[in-house]
C-alpha positions as CSV (number, residue, x, y, z in Angstrom):
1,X,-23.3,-11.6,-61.1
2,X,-26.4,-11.8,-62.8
3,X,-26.9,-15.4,-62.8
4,X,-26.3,-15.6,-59.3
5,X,-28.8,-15.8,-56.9
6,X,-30.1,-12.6,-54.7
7,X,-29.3,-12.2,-51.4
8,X,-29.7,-9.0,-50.3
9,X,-32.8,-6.3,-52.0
10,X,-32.8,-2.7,-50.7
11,X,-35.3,-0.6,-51.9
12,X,-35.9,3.3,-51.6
13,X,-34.1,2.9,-48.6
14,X,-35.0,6.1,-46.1
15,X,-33.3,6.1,-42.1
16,X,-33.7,9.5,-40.1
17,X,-32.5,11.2,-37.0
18,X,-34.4,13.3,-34.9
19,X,-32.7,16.5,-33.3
20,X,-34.8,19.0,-31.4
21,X,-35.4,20.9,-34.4
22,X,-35.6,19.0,-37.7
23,X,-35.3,15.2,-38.4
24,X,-32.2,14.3,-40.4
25,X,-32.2,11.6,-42.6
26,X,-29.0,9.3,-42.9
27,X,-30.0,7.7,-45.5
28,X,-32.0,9.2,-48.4
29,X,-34.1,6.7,-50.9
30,X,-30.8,4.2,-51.2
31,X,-31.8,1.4,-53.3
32,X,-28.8,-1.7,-54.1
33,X,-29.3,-5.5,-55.0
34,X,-26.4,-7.9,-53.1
35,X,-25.9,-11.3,-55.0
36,X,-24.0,-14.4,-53.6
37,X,-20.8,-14.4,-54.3
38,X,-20.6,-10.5,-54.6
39,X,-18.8,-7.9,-53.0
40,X,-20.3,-4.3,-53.3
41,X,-18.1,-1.5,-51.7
42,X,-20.0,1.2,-50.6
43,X,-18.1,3.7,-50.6
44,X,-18.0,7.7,-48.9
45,X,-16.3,10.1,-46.4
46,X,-17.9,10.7,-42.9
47,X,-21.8,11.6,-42.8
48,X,-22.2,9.9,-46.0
49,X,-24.7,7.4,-44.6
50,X,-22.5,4.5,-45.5
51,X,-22.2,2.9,-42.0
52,X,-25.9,4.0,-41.1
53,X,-27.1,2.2,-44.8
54,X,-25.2,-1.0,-43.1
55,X,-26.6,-0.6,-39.5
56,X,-30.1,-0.2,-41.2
57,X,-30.0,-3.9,-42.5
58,X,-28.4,-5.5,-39.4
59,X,-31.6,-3.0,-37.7
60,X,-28.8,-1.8,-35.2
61,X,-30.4,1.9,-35.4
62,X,-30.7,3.5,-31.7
63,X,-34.5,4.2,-31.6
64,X,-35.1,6.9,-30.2
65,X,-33.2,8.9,-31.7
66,X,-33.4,6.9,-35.3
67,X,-35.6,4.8,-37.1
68,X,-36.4,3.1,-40.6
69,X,-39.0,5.4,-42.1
70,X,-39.7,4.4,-45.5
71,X,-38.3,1.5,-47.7
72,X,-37.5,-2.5,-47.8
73,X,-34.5,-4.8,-47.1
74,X,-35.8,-7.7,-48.7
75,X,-33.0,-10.7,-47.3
76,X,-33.3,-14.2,-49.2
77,X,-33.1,-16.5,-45.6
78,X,-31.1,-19.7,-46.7
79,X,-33.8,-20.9,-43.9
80,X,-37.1,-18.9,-44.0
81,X,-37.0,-17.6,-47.7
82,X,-37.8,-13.5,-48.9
83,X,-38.6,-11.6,-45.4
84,X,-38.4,-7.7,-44.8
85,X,-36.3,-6.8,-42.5
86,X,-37.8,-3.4,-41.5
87,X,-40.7,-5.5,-40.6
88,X,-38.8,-8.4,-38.3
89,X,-39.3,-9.0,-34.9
90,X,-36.4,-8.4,-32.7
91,X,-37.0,-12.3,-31.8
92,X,-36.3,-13.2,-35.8
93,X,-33.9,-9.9,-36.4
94,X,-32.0,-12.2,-33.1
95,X,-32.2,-15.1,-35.4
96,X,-30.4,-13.8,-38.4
97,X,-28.0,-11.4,-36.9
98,X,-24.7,-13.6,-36.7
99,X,-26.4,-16.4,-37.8
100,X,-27.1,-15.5,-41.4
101,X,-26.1,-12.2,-41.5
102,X,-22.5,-10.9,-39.6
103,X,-20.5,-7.6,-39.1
104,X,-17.2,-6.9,-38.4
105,X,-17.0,-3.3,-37.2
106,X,-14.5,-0.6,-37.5
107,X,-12.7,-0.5,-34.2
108,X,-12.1,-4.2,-33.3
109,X,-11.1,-2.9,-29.6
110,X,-14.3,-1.4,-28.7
111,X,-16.1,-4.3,-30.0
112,X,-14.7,-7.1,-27.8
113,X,-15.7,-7.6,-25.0
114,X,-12.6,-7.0,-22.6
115,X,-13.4,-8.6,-19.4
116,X,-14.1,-11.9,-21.3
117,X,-11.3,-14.1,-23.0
118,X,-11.2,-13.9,-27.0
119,X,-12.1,-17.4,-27.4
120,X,-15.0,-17.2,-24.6
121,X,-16.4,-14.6,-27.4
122,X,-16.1,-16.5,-30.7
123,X,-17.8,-19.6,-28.5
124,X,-20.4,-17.6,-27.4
125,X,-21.9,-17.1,-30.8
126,X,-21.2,-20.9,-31.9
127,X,-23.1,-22.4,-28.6
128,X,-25.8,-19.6,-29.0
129,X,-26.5,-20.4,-32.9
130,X,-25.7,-23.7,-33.8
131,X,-26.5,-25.5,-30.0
132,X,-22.6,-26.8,-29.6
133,X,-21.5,-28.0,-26.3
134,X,-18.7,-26.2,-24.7
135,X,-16.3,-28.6,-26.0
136,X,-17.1,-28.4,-29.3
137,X,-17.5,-24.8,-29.5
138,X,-14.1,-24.5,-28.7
139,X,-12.8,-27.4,-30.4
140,X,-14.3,-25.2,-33.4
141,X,-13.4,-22.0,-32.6
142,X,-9.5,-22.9,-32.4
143,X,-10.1,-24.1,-36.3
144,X,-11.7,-20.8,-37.0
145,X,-8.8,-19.1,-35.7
146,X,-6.4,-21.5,-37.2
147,X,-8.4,-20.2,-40.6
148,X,-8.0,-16.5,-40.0
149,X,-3.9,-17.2,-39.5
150,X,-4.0,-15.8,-36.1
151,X,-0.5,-16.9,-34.8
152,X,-0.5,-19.2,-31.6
153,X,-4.2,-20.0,-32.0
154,X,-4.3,-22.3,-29.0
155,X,-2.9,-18.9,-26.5
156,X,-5.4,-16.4,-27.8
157,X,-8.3,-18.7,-27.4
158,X,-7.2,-17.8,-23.5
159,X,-6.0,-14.3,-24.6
160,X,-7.8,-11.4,-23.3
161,X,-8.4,-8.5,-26.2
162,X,-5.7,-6.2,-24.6
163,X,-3.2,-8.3,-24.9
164,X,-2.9,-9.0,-28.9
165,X,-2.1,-6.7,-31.7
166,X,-4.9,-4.6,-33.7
167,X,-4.3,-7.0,-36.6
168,X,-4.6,-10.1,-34.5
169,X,-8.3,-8.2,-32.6
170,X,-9.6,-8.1,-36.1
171,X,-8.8,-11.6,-37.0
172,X,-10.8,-12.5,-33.6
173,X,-13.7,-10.3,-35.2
174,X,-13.7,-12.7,-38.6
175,X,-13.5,-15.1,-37.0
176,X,-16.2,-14.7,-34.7
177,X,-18.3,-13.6,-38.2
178,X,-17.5,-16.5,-39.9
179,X,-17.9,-18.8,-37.3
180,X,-21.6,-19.6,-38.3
181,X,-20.9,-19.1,-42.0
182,X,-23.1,-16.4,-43.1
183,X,-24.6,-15.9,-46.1
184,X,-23.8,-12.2,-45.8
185,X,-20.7,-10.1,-44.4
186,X,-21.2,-6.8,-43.7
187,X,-17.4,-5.5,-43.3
188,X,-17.8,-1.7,-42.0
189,X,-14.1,-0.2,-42.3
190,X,-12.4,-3.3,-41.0
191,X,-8.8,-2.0,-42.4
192,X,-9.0,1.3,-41.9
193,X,-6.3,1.7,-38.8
194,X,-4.5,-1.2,-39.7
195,X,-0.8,-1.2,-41.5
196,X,-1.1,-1.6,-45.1
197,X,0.8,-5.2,-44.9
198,X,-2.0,-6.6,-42.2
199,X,-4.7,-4.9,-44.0
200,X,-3.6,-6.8,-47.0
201,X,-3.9,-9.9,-45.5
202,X,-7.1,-9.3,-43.8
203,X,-8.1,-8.2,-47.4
204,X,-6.9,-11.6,-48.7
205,X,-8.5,-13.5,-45.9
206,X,-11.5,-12.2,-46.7
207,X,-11.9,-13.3,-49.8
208,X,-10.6,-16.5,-48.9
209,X,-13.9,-16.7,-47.0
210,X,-16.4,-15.7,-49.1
211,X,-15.3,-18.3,-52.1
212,X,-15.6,-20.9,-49.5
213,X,-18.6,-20.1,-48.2
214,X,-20.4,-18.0,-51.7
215,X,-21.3,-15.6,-49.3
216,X,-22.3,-11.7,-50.4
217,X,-20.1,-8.9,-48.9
218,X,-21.0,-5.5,-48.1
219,X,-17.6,-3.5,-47.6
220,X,-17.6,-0.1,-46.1
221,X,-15.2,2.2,-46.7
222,X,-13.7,5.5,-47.3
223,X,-10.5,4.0,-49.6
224,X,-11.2,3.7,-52.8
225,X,-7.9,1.9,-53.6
226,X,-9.0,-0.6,-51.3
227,X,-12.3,-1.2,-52.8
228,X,-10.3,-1.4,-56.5
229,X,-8.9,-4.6,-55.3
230,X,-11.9,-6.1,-53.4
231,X,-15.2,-5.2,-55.0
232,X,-17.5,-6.2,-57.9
233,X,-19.6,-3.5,-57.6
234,X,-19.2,-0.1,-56.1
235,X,-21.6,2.4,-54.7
236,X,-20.6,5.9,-54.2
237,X,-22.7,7.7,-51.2
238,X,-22.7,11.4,-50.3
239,X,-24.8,13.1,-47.6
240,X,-27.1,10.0,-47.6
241,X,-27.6,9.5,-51.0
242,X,-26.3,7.5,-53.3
243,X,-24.3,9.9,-56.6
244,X,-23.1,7.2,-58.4
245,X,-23.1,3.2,-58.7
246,X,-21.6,0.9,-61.5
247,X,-19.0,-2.1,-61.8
248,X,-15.4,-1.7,-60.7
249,X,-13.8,-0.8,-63.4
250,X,-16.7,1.8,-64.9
251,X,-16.1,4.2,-62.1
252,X,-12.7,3.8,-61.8
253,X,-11.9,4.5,-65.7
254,X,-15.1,6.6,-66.2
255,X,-16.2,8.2,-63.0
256,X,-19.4,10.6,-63.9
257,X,-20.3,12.6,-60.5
258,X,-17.1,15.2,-59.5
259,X,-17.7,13.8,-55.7
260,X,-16.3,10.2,-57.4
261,X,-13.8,11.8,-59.3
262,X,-12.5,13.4,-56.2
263,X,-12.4,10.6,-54.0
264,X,-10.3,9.2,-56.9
265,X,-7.8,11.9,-57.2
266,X,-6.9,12.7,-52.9
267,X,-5.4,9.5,-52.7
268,X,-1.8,10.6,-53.1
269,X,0.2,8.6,-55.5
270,X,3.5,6.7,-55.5
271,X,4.3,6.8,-59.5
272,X,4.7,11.0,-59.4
273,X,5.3,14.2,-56.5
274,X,2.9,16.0,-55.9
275,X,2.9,20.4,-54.6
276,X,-0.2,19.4,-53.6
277,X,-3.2,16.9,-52.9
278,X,-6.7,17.6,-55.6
279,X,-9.6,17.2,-52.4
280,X,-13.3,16.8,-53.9
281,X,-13.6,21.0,-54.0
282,X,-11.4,21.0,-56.9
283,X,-14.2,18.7,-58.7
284,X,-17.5,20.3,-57.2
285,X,-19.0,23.3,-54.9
286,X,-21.6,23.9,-52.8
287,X,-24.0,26.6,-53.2
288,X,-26.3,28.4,-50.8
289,X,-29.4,26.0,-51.7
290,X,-27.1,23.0,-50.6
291,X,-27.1,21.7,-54.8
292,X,-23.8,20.2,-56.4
293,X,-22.2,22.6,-58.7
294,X,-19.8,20.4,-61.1
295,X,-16.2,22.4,-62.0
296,X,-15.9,21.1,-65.6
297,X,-12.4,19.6,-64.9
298,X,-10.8,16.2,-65.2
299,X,-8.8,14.4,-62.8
300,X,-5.9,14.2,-65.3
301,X,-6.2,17.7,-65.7
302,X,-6.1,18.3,-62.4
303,X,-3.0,16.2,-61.1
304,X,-0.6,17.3,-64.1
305,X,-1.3,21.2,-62.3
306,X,0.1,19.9,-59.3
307,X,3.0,17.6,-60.5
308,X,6.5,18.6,-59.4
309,X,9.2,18.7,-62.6
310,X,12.3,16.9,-62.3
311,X,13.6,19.9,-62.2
312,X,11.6,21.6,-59.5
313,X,12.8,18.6,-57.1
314,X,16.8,18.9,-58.2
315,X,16.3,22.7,-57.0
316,X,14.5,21.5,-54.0
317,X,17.1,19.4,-52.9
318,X,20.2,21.5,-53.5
319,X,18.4,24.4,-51.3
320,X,17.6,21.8,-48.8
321,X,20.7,20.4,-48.1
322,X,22.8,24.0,-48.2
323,X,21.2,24.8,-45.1
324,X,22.1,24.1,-41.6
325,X,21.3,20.9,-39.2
326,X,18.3,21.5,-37.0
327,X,18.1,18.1,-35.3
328,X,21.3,15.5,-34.8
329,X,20.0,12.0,-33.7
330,X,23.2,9.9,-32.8
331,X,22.9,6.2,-31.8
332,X,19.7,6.2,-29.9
333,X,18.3,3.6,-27.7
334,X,15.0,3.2,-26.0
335,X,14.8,-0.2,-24.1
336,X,11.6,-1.3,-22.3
337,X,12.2,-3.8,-19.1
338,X,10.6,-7.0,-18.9
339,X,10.7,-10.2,-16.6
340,X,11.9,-8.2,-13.8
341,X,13.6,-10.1,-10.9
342,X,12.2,-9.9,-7.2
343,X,14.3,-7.2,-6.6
344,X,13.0,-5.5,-9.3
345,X,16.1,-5.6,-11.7
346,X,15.3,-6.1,-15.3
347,X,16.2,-9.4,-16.8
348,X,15.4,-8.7,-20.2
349,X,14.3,-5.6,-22.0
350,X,12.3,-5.0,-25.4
351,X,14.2,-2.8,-27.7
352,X,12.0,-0.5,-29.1
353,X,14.1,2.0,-30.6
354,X,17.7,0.6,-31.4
355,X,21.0,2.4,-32.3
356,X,18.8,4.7,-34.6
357,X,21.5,7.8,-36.0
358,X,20.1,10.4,-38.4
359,X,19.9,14.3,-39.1
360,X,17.2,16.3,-40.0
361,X,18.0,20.0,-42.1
362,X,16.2,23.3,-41.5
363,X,13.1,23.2,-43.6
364,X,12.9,19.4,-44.1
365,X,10.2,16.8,-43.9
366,X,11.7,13.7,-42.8
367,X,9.4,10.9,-42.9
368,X,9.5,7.7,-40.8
369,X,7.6,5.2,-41.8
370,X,6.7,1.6,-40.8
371,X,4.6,-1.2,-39.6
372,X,3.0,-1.0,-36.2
373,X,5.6,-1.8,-33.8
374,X,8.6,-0.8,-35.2
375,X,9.4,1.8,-32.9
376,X,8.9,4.8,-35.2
377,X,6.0,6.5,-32.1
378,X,8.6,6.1,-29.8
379,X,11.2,7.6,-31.3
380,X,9.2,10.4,-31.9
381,X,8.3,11.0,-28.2
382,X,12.0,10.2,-27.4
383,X,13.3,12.8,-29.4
384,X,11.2,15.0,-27.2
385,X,12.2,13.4,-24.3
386,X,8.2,12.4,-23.9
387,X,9.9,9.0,-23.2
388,X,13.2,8.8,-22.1
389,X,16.8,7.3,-24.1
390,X,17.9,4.6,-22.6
391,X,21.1,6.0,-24.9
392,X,22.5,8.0,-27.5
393,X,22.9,11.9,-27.8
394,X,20.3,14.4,-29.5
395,X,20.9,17.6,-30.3
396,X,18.7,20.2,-31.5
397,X,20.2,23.5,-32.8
398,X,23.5,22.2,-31.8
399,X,22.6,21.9,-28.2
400,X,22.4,18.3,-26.0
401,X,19.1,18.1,-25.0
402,X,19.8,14.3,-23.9
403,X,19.9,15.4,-20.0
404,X,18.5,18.7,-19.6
405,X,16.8,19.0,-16.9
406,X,13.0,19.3,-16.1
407,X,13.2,23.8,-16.4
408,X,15.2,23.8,-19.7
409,X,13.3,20.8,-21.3
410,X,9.8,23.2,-20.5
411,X,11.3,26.0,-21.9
412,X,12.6,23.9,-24.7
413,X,9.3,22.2,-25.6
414,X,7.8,26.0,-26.6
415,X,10.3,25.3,-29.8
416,X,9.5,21.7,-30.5
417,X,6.1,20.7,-30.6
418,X,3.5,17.1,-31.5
419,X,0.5,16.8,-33.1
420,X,-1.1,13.4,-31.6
421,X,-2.4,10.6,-33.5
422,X,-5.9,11.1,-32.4
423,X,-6.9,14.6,-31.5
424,X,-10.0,14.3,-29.8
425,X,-7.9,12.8,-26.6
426,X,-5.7,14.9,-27.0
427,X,-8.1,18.1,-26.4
428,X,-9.6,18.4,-23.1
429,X,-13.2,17.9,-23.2
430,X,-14.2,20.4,-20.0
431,X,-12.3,23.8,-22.4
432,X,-13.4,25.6,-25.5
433,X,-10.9,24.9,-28.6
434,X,-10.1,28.7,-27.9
435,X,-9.2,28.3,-24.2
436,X,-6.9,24.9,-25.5
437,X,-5.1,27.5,-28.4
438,X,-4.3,29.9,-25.4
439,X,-3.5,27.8,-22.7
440,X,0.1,27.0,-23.9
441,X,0.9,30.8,-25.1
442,X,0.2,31.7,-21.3
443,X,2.0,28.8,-20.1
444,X,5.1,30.1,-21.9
445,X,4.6,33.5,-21.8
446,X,3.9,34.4,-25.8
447,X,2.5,38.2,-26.3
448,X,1.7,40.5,-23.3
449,X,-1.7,39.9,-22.2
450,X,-5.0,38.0,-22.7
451,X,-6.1,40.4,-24.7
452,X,-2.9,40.0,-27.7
453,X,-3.3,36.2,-27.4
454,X,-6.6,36.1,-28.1
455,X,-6.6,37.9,-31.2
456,X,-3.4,35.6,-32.2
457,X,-6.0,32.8,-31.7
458,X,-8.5,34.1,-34.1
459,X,-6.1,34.3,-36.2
460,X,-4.6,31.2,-36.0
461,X,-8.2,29.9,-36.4
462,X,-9.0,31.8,-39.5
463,X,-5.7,30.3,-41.1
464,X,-7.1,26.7,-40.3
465,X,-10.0,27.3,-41.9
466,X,-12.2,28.0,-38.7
467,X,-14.3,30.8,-37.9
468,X,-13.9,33.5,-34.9
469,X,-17.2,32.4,-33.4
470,X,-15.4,28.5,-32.9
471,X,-13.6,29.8,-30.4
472,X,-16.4,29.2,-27.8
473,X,-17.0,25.9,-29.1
474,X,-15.8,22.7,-27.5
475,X,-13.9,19.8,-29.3
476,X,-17.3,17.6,-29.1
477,X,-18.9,19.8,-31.5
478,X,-16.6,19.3,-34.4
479,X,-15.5,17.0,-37.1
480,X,-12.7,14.8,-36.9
481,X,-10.6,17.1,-39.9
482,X,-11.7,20.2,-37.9
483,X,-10.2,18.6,-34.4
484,X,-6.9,17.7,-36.2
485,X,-6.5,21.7,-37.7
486,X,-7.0,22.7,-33.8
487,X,-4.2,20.4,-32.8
488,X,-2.3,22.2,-35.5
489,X,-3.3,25.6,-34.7
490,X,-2.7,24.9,-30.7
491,X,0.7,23.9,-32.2
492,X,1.7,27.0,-34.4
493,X,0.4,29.0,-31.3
494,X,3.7,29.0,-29.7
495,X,5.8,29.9,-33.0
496,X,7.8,26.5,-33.2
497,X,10.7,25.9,-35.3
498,X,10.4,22.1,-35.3
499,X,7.5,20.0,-35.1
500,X,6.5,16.0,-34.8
501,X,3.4,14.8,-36.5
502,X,2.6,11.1,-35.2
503,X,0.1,9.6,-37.5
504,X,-1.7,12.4,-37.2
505,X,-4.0,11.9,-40.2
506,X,-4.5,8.0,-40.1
507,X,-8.1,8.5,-38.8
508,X,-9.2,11.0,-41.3
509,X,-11.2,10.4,-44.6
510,X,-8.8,10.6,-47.6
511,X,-10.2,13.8,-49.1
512,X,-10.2,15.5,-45.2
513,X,-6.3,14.2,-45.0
514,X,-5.7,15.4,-48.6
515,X,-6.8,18.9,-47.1
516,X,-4.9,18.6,-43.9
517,X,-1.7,17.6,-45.5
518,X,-2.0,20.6,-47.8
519,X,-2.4,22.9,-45.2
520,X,0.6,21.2,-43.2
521,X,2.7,21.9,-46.1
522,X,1.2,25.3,-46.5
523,X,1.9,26.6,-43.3
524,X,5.9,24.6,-43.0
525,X,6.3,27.1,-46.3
526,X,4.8,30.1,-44.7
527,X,5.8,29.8,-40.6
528,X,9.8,28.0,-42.0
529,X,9.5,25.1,-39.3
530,X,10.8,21.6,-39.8
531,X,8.7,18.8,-39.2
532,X,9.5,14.3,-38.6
533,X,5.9,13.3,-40.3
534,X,4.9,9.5,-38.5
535,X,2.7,6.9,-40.5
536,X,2.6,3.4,-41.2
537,X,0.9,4.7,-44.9
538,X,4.4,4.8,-47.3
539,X,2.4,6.8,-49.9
540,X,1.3,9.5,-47.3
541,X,4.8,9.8,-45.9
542,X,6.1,9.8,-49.7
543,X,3.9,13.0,-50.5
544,X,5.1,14.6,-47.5
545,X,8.6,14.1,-47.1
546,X,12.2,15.5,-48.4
547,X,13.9,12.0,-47.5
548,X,12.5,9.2,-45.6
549,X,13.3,6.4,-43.2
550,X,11.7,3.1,-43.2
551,X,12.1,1.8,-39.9
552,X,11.6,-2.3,-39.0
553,X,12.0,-4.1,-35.5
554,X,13.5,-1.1,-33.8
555,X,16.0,-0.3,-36.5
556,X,16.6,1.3,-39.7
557,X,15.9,-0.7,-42.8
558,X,16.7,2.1,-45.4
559,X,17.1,5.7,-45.4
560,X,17.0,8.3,-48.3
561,X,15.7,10.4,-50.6
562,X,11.7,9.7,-50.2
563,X,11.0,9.4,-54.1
564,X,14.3,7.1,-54.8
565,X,12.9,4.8,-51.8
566,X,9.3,4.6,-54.1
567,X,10.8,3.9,-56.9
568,X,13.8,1.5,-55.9
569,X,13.4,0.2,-52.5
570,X,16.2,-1.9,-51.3
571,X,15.1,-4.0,-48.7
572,X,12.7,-6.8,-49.0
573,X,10.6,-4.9,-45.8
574,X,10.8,-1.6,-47.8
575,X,9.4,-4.3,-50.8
576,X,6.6,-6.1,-49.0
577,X,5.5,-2.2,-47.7
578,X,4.8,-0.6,-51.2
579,X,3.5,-3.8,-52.5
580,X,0.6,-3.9,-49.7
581,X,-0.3,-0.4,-50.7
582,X,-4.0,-0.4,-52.4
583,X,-2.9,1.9,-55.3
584,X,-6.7,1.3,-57.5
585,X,-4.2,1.4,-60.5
586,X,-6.4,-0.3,-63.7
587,X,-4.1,-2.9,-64.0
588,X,-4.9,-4.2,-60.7
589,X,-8.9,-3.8,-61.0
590,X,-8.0,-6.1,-64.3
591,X,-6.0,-8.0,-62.8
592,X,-9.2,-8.8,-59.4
593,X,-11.4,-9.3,-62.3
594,X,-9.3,-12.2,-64.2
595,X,-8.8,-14.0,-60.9
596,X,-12.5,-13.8,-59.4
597,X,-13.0,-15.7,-63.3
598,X,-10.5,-18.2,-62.8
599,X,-11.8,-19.0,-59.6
600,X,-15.4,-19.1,-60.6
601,X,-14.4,-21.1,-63.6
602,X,-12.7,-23.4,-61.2
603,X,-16.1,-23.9,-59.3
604,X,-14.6,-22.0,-56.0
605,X,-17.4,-19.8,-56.5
């Protein structure tokens, strides 16, 4: 990349946040160079001052409370040559935002505009930047979205944002990037709640674009298998600063700083099982002065401590499978209605969930895995009769639960429990985390008084990893890991024997999910409860599951041992799933490399 031209010069970056008592800053003396035709990921877990870096260039910081205190962003204009952006006016910072330089941001939902049609949105930019007519914004913006393969183009250009998929929202937020092409793409986690097959072909599209265009991309993210198959150049940020930067393949076959080396090893892996998941304190500590202390380990090392023998597993299973059936799922149905008649009668109905039989053994991790849409959710919430069967029988321990009515399903619930996808809306905002632990031991009568529950709940928080004085806290003033452990502790409160997780680590950073999965695991050995683990990521529901089942349109694709399904999937679905997986494998980064040549030799870029 040296040969190409600069785009993009950052230099002793410095952006800091103001609190009543200190100012914070986000960003800490970050320096990069971005050239045409370059993708640098920039990678780091939450509070690393990756997104904050990106905002700083785009000059999207909120000021008050933030500002750009010290260093240059030195863009090359294809129009007005080498300007400093922490100098620009907001009249010229108006000029290049969308014009030269665009974002897509992490949650495509919040970023549309939902009173306004997604094609009124993508228009607004063209007619505002390049001085179409209304007829020729559109008559442009339908190509754009013909580009990004949005299915039915000519519909969504009408379509409001709530009424297309995730996938199809992010597509709308290329498209409305590329649509005056940019010299420079700031992607900040575009893929991050997406299934692994979409996300793949966002990935693709992307780099579709910038080959056309030999545009620079900055791509944000905390994934570093995603980044193995998309960057050049990779840039490793930790509390604002950055630990480590070097080509693609240096840091992923020689990482130097332990906070790389652990980002490298939480991702859990497909090729071998796993007791548990390395997280960046097995590489590195923190001491009371706030320095980096380095634990002189490697990550090979580190993994062959935690790999499971053939031999472990074989004992695994035959325990397993001695024991008795906890849950019996038998030909269930969950139909939605649609196209109701007058008289309200249903004249078609989506089948969500569709003549779906299986068991689930005391003590076992069944995993059900899929894209979005394939009914796994609801079949979680109908198992708990959170949604009800349309048909089909469930029984747990034995018992029908199909029809039980609204007193014995309460009193039911204390022994079958859910941890949400997304545990901040799933904690009520007006109660301490301690009051939200208590509230469903009262509810069902666990322990005599106040008094006894309380002290359960300090318990319970100590075993999470939280302290006594949390308790007063409110969910507002912790992380995203720490919400997800109170979901789990408000969970364990009432003593369950069987318990659904619904993509309840999708949203977390991959060393924070490393860390929650282990303790998941941890406390299923020590508590003996059985849990159905939900997520559209195969390699997540691998790690944690006995056997699994790969669910597609409503139905079962395949079902079986979780490790056998890795390693010799059966269906073309089960296929294209594992394929889309980012795995940062060498081969791959090689493999990146050798076709960004061929293109470049082919003048594509």
């Amino acid at each position: 990349m040296q040969n190409k031209e600069i785009l993009l010069e950052v230099k002793n970056l410095v952006t800091e946040f103001k609190t009543e008592s200190e100012a914070v800053k986000a960003v800490n003396n970050v320096s990069f160079t971005l050239h045409k035709g370059e993708t640098i990921g920039i990678v780091g877990e939450l509070g690393s001052g990756k997104s904050v870096t990106s905002l700083s260039v785009m000059k999207l910081i909120p000021n008050p409370p933030g500002k750009i205190s010290a260093g240059e962003i030195i863009y090359h204009s294809r129009n007005a040559g080498p300007i400093d952006l922490v100098k620009a006016t907001n009249k010229e910072m108006r000029e290049y935002r969308g014009n030269e330089i665009a974002m897509i941001f992490q949650e495509p939902m919040t970023s549309l505009n939902p009173v306004y049609t997604c094609g009124d949105q993508v228009m607004e930019a063209i007619i505002l930047h390049q001085k179409l007519n209304k007829k020729d914004a559109r008559a442009k913006t339908l190509e754009l979205f013909k580009k990004v393969q949005l299915p039915r183009p000519e519909e969504i250009l009408d379509t409001y944002p709530h009424q297309i998929s995730g996938g199809q929202k992010q597509r709308v937020m290329i498209a409305m990037a590329m649509s005056c092409n940019p010299s420079i793409l700031i992607a900040d986690e575009p893929t991050t709640a997406l299934d692994v097959t979409v996300q793949k072909t966002i990935l693709d599209l992307m780099l579709e674009l910038q080959r056309e265009n030999d545009m620079g991309i900055m791509f944000i993210t905390h994934d570093l298998g995603v980044i193995a198959e998309l960057a050049d150049k990779v840039i490793v940020m930790y509390k604002g600063k950055i630990v480590e930067q070097g080509s693609v393949m240096d840091i992923f076959t020689n990482p130097q700083h332990p906070y790389t080396k652990g980002l490298l090893a939480c991702r859990p892996p497909l090729s071998k099982r796993l007791h548990f998941l390395p997280t960046v304190n097995n590489f590195m500590e923190i001491n009371a002065d706030g320095e980096i202390i380095e634990k002189e380990q490697s990550i090979e090392n580190v993994l062959k401590s935690a790999v499971v023998t053939p031999e472990e597993r074989k004992k695994q299973h035959a325990d397993l499978y001695s024991r008795n059936k906890i849950l019996e799922v038998s030909n269930i149905k969950t139909y939605f209605p649609v196209n109701k008649t007058m008289f309200g009668k249903a004249k078609s109905f989506v089948k969500a969930v569709d003549d779906v039989s299986f068991d689930v053994y005391e003590g076992e991790t069944l995993g059900l895995v899929g894209e979005s849409g394939c009914g796994k959710t609801t079949l979680g919430r109908t198992i708990l009769r959170l949604i009800e069967p349309t048909g089909g029988i469930i029984k747990f321990q034995g018992q029908d639960i199909t029809n039980l009515n609204d007193t014995d399903l309460r009193n039911l619930r204390k022994d079958i429990q859910i941890i949400f996808q997304d545990p901040y809306s799933s904690l009520n905002p007006r109660i301490t985390i301690g009051e939200a632990i208590l509230e469903p031991m009262k509810v069902h009568g666990i322990l005599k008084n106040d008094a006894e529950r309380k002290e359960k709940v300090m318990q319970l928080l100590a075993r999470i990893g939280l302290t006594e004085n949390q308790f007063y806290r409110y969910p507002h003033e912790f992380s995203g890991g720490q919400r997800q452990r109170i979901c789990i502790a408000r969970a364990l409160a009432l003593q369950p024997k069987f318990i659904i997780c619904d993509e309840s680590v999708s949203a977390l950073d991959v060393s924070i999910q490393a860390s929650v999965l282990n303790l998941l695991n941890e406390l299923k050995t020590e508590f003996k409860f059985t849990y159905i683990f939900i997520s559209h990521d195969l390699s997540v529901v691998k790690f944690m599951s006995d056997r699994m089942v790969v669910m597609n349109k409503g139905k079962i694709e395949e079902m079986g041992d979780a490790d056998e399904i890795c390693n010799n999937p059966q269906t073309d679905y089960t296929k294209n799933l594992i394929n889309s997986i980012p795995k940062g494998l060498v081969d791959d980064i090689k493999g990146s490399i050798e076709r960004k040549k061929q293109y470049k030799m082919a003048g594509v870029a």
